[in-house]
N, C-alpha and C positions, 0 to 999 in steps of 0.2 A: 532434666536434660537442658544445659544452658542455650543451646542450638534453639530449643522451640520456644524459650522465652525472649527470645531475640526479638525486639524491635522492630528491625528491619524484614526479619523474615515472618513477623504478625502483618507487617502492612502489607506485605508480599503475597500471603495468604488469602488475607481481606480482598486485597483486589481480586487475585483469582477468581474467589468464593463470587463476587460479585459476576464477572463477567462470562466463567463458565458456567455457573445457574441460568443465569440471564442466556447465552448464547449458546451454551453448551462445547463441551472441550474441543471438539474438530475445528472450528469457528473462532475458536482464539489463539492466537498467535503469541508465544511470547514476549513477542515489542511492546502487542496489547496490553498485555499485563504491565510490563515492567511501567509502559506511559501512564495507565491507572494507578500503581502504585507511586507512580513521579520519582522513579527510577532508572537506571541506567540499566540497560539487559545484561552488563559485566556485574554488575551489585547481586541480579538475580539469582545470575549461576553460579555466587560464588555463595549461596545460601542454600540450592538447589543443582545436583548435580542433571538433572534433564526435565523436558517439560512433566513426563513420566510422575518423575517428582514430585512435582507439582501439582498434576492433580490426584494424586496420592494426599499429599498434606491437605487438601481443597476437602478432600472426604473426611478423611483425618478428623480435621476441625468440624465437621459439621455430625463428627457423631454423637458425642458425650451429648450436648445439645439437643439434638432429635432424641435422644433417650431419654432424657430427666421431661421434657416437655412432655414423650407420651406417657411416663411416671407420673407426674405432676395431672394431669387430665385423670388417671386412676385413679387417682390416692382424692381430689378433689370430688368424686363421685360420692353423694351420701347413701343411694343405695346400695345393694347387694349386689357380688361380683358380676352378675349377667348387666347391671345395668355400669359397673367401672369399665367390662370390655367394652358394652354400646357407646358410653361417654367416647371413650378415644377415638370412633368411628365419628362422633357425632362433634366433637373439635377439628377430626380433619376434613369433615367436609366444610368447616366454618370456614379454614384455612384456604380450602380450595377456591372457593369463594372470591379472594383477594386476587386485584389485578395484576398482579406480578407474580402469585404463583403459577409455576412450569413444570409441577407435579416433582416426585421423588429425586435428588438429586444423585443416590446411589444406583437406581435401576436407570435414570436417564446415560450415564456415564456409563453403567455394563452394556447397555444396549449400541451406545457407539463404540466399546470395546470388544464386541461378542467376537471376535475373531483371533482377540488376544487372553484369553482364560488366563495365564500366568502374569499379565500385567498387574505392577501393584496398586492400581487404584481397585481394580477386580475385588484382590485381596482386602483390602478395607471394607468395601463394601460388603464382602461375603463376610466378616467378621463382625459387623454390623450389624445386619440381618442376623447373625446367630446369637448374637449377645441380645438385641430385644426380644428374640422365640426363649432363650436361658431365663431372661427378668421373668417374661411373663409366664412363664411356667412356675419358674417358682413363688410368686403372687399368685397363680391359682392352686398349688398345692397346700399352701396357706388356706384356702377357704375351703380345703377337703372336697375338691373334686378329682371325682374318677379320673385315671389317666391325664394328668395336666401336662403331660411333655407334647402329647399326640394333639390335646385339645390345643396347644398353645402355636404347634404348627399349622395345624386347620385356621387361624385368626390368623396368622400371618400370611398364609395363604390369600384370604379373606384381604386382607389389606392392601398387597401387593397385585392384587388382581384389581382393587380401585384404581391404585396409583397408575395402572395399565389404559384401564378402561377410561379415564379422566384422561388421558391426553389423546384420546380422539372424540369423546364425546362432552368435555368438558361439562358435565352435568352431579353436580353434589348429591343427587337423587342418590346414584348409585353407590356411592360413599354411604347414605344410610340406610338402603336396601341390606348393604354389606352387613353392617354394622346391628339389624335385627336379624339379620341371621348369625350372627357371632352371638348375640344374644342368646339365641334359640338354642344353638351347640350347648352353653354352655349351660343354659338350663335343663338339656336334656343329660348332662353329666353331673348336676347333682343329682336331681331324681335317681339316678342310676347310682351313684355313693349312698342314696338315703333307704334302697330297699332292701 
């Protein structure tokens, strides 16, 4: 699509990404954006037809990324799949960690949209969320465990309940509390494939 390799509409994004992570979508305005981007707000909307847009593309971009990264955290795991799921628990608490992070970008944005379900940042994010519960299902069918679609939603479960829990109590403890108990699932679903 020559629209998303637009220039213009990367630096457009970029700032977003920047300033509604950091602030969060209510919180920015789009003059803000456009001034981050060192943009005119008629440039903006002639890339984006509303802020809506906007932060729709802001999620957009920020999936493929959060997906290969928690790929990338599995597939680097030299143990066996109970310690690939602990790994992803145990980089996102590293993550957590970092000054600047403000916890899940896709649950922080439904949370200021919960009154709007059909908005299309919703929709990203809900497509989002199913595409890494799909990956990692099928990465654990791969290692012949029991029900990997059920287990795969129990760990996301698991993860989304961090990214919850971390932005009131800012404590990576619980990121890898999580994260032995994703462990424990899924070693209780091989045992359960192996008898």
């Amino acid at each position: 699509m020559p629209e998303a390799q637009s220039p213009t509409r990367k630096r457009i994004v970029d700032a977003a990404t920047r300033l509604f992570y950091a602030e969060g979508i209510g919180r920015v305005s789009v003059d803000a954006v456009a001034e981050e981007a060192g943009l005119t707000k008629r440039t903006l909307y002639y890339h984006f037809k509303s802020k809506d847009d906007l932060i729709a593309a802001y999620l957009d971009g920020r999936d493929q990324p959060n997906l290969k990264r928690m790929a990338g955290w599995f597939e680097a795991e030299q143990g066996g799949v109970d310690s690939k799921v602990q790994a992803i628990f145990a980089n996102l608490a590293r993550a957590t960690r970092h000054p600047k992070w403000k916890g899940c970008g896709f649950l922080r944005t439904a949370a200021e949209l919960a009154s709007m379900p059909g908005h299309p940042a919703v929709k990203v994010g809900a497509r989002h969320k199913s595409n890494f519960e799909t990956w990692l299902a099928a990465e654990l069918s791969g290692h012949h465990i029991e029900g990997p679609r059920a287990l795969a939603r129990e760990i996301v479960l698991l993860i989304d309940g961090c990214f919850s829990i971390m932005l009131i109590h800012r404590n990576p403890d619980y990121v890898e509390a999580a994260g032995r108990a994703a462990a424990t699932l899924v070693r209780a679903r091989m045992s359960g494939s192996q008898a």
